[in-house]
C-alpha positions in Angstrom: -41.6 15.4 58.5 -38.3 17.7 57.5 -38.9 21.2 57.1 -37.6 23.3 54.1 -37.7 26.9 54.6 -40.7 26.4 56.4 -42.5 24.5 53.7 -42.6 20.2 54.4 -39.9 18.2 52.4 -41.3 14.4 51.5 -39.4 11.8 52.0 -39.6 11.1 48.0 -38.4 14.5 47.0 -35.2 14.2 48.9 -34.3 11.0 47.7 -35.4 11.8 44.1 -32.7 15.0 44.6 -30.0 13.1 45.9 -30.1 10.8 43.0 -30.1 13.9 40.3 -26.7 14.9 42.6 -25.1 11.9 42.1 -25.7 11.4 38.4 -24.1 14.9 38.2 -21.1 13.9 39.8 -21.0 10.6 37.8 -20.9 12.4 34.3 -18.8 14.7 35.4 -16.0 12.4 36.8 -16.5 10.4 32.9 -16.4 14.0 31.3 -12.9 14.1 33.4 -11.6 11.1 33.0 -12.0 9.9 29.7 -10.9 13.2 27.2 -8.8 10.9 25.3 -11.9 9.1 22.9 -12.1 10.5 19.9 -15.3 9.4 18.2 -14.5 10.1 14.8 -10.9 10.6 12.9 -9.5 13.9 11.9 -7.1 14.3 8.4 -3.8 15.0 9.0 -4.4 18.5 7.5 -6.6 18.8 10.4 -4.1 17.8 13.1 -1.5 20.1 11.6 -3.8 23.1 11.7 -5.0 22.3 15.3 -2.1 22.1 17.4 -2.9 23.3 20.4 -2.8 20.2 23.0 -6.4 18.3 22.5 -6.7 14.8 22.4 -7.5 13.4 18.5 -7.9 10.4 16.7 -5.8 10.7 13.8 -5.9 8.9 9.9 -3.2 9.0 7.6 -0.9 7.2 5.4 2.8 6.1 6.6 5.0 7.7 4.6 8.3 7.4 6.5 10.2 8.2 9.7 10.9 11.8 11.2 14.6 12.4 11.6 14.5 16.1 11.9 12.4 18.7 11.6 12.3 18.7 7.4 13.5 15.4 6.7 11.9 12.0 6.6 13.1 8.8 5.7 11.3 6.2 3.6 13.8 3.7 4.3 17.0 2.6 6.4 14.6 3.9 9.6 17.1 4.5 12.2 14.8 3.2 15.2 11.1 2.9 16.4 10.2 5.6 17.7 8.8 7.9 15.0 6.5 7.7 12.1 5.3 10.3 9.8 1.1 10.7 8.7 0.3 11.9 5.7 -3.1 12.0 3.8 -1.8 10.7 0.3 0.1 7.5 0.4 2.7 9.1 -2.0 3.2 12.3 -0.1 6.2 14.2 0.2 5.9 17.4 1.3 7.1 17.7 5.3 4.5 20.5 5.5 1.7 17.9 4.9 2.6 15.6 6.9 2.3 15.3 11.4 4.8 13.5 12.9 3.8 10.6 15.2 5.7 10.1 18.8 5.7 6.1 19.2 5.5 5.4 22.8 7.8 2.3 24.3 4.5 0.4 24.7 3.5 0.2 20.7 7.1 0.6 19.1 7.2 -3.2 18.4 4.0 -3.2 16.7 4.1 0.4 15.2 7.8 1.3 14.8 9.4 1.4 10.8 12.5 -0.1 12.0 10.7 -3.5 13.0 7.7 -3.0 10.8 9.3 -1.1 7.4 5.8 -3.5 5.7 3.9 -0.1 7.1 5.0 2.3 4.5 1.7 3.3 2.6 -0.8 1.9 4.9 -3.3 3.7 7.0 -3.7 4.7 10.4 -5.8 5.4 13.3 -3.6 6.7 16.2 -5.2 8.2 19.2 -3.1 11.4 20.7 -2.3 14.4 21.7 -1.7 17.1 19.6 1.3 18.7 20.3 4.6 19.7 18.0 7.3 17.5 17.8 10.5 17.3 16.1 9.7 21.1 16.1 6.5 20.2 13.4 3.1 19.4 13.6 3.0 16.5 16.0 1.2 13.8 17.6 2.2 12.7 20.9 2.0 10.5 23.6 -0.5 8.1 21.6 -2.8 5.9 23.8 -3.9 3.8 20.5 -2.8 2.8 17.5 -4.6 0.5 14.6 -4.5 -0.1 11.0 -7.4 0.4 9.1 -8.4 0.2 5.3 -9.4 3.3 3.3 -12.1 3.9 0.6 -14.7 0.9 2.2 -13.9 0.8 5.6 -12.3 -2.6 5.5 -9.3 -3.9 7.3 -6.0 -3.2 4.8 -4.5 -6.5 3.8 -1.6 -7.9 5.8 1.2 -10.4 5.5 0.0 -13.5 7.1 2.3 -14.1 10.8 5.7 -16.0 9.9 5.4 -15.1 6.2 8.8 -13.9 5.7 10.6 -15.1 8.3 12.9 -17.0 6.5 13.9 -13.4 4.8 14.2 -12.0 8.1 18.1 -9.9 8.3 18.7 -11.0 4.6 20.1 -8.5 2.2 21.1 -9.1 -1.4 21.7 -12.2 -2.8 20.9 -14.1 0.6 17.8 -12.1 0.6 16.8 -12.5 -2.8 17.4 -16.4 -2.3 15.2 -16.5 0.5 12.3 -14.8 -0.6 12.1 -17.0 -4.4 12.0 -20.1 -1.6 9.2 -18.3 0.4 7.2 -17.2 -3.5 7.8 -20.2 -5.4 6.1 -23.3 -5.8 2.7 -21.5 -6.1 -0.5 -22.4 -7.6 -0.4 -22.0 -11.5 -3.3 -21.3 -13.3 -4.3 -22.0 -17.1 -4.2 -18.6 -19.3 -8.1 -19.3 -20.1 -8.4 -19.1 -16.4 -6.7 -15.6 -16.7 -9.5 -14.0 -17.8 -11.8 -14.8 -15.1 -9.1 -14.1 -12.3 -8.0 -10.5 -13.8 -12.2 -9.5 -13.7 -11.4 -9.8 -9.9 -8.2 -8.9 -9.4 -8.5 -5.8 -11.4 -12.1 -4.7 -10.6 -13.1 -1.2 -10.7 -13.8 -0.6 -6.8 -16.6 2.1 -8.5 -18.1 -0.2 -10.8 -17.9 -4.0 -10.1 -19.2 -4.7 -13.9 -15.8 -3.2 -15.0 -12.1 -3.5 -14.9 -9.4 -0.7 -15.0 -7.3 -1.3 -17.7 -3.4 -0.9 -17.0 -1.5 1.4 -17.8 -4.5 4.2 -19.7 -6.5 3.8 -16.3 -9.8 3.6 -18.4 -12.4 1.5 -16.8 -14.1 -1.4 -19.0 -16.8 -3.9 -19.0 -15.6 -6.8 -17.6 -17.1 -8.7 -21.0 -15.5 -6.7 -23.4 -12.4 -8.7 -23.2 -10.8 -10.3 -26.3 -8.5 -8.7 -29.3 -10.5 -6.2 -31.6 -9.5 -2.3 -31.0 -11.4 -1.2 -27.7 -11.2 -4.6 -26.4 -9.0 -5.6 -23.3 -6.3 -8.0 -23.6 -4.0 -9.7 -20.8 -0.6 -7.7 -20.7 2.3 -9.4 -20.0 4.3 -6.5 -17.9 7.1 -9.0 -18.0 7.1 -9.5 -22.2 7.2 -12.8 -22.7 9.7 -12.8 -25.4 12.4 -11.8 -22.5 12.8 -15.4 -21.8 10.4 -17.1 -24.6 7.9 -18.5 -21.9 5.2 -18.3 -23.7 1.5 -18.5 -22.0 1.5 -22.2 -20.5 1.2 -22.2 -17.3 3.8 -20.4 -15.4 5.4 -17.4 -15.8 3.2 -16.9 -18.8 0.0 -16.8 -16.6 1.9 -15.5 -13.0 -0.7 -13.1 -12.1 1.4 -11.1 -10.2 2.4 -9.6 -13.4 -0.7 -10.2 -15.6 -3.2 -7.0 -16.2 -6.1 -6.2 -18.0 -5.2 -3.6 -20.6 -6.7 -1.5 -23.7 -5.8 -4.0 -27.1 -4.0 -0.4 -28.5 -2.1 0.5 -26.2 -0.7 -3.2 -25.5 0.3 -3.5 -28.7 2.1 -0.2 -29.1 3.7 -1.5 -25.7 5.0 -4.8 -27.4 7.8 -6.1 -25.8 10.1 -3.4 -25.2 11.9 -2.6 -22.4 10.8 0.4 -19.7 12.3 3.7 -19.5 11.7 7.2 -19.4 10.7 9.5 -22.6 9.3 9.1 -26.3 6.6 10.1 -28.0 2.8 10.5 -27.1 0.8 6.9 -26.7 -2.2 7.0 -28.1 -5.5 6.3 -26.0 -3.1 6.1 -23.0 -2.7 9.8 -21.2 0.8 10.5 -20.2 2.3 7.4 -21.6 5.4 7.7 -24.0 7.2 5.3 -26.0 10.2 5.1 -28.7 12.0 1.9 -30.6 12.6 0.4 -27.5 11.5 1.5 -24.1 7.8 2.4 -23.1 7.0 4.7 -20.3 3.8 4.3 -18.1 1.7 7.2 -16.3 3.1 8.1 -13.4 0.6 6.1 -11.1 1.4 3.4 -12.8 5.5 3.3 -12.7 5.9 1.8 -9.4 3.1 -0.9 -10.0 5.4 -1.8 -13.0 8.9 -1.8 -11.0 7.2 -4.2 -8.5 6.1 -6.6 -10.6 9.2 -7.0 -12.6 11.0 -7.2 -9.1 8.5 -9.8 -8.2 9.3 -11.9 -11.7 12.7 -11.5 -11.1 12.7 -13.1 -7.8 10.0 -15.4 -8.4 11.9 -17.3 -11.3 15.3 -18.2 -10.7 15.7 -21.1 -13.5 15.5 -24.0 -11.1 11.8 -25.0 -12.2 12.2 -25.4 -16.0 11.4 -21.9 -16.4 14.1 -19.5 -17.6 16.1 -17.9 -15.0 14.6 -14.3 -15.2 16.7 -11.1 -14.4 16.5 -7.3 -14.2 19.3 -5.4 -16.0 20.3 -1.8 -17.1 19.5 -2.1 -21.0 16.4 -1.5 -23.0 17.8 -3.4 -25.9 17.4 -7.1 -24.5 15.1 -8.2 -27.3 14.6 -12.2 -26.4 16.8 -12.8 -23.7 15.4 -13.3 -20.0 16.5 -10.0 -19.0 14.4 -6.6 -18.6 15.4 -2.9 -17.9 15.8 -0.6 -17.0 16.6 -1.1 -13.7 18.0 2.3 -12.6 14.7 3.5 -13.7 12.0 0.9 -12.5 14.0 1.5 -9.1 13.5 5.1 -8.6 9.7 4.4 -10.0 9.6 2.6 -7.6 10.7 5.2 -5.0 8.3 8.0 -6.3 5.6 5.7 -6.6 4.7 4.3 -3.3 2.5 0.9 -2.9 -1.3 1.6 -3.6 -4.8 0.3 -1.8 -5.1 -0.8 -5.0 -1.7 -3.0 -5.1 -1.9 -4.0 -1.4 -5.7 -5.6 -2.6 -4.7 -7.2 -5.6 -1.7 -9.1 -4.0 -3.8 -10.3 -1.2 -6.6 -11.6 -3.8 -3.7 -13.3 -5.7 -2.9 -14.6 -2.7 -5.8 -16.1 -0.9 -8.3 -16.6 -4.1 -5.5 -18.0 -6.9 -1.9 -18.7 -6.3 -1.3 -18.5 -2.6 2.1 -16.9 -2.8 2.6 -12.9 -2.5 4.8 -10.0 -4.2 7.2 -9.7 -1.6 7.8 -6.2 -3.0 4.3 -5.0 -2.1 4.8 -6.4 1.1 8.0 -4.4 1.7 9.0 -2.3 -0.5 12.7 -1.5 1.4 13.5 -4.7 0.0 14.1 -3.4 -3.7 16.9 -1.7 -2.8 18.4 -4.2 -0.2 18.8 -6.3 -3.6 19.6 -4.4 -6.6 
């Protein structure tokens, strides 16, 4: 039998220490090796306060590509190999923001120039935290993954092949392409409406209500109809621009159909959009005069997309008027809706929502099987008008 400092040793004790040795060295070689798993995402306020070379998993927002060290693009990305996090979707403050270092590996998957559909949608990326561009920065990432926000649930994506008959379009060619890629879809009765808009429109807080457009009030989903207090189905596209009516078509296209308060739809009417007017009442923030109506702010790029979308989706070769986007707010009953200078830089200050990116893929895959290409990629907007 060993001795130990004079003492025996069993056979049993030496073994039993030997395996408490090489456990040691096991965790220890793991503890090395693997510094890179983040269990749980930081906020991009978080990585811009803790720059100081750790590994993180960071979530954020795309809100554009680095160029320099106070500038970022949110369209016309140069290349792939930069994107900026924020934690608002509609962020644009370079202070806010960490900028991302795509390596070669994910620049296909990841990079704005290739994927410009990433603008608003949220990411995990796994890096190091280290400046870049002279700014808050992420590098060298060993992961990157879109997730959803709010529920936890993947955030809706084109379907593969889509758009590819868009793809290296601009104006009229790309406008052309897309109406063959949207039209065609599955129309649905205006009694039918009603149903579809309680899903579409849903309060993610409150699945027995809806959130009215425009005042943002949520509703029971039963207190539809047309007394005061009630909601109604909005026609964002007024459906005296082009006398269409509500038979099946452009009059019940859900992609510019919303549930909204009965006041408030009627002091909307049919008039154009612009900036600036007076005080709507029972709609915070909304204004209105003879002939424009202006939304809240959340609400002004919602609005530019789906006249963009009607626009495109309704070129006059179906029986339906041919339906266009102009620069007046006098157009009265003519297929023609402004103000385009002004639903396009909306649409710039107002970035694609959760709330949009969900509503376009229930239209989608639950009613009409065709998308707002807008939603989708919103560089497109200006690559037509």
């Amino acid at each position: 039998m060993q001795q130990l400092l004079g003492r025996p040793v069993r056979p049993t004790f030496l073994a039993f220490s030997l395996v408490l040795v090489l456990l040691a060295l096991t965790l220890a070689q793991v503890s090395a090796s693997a510094p890179g798993h983040a269990a749980t995402p930081i906020s991009v306020a978080s990585a811009v306060s803790t720059q100081n070379g750790s590994v993180a998993t960071v979530r954020g927002y795309v809100v554009g590509q680095p160029t320099a060290t106070n500038t970022v693009v949110t369209s016309g990305f140069p290349n792939d190999y930069a994107l900026a996090l924020a934690d608002a979707p509609g962020e644009t403050s370079t202070a806010r923001m960490v900028y991302v270092q795509i390596p070669a590996a994910f620049r296909s998957g990841y990079g704005l120039a290739s994927n410009p559909g990433l603008m608003g949608k949220q990411l995990d990326v796994t890096g190091t935290l280290s400046a870049y561009f002279s700014h808050a920065g992420l590098r060298d990432g060993t992961a990157f993954a879109v997730v959803g926000s709010g529920g936890g649930g993947t955030t809706p994506t084109e379907p593969s092949g889509y758009y590819d008959a868009a793809a290296g379009r601009t104006g009229t060619a790309l406008k052309s392409a897309l109406h063959g890629i949207i039209d065609n879809h599955t129309g649905v009765s205006y009694t039918t409406v009603w149903t579809a808009l309680r899903e579409t429109d849903e309060d993610p807080n409150n699945p027995n209500n809806v959130i009215e457009f425009y005042s943002g009030t949520s509703i029971s989903k039963t207190l539809n109809g047309g007394d005061p207090d009630d909601w109604n189905r909005e026609h964002t596209w007024a459906q005296s621009h082009g006398d269409f009516g509500t038979a099946t078509g452009p009059g019940t296209d859900l992609h510019h159909l919303r549930p909204t308060d009965v006041t408030v739809n009627s002091t909307r009417g049919n008039k154009d959009f612009d900036n600036g007017g007076s005080a709507v009442y029972q709609c915070a923030d909304c204004f209105t005069d003879s002939n424009s109506f202006e939304p809240a702010d959340t609400y002004k790029g919602d609005v530019a997309r789906m006249l963009m979308y009607m626009a495109v989706r309704y070129e006059g070769d179906d029986g339906w008027p041919n339906l266009e986007l102009n620069d007046s707010t006098s157009n009265g009953s003519v297929p023609l809706h402004g103000k385009i200078s002004v639903l396009l830089a909306w649409h710039a200050a107002d970035p694609v929502s959760t709330a949009e990116r969900r509503r376009n893929e229930i239209i989608y895959t639950d009613w009409q099987g065709n998308r707002n290409p807008f939603i989708d990629h919103p560089e497109w907007a200006e690559q037509i008008w």
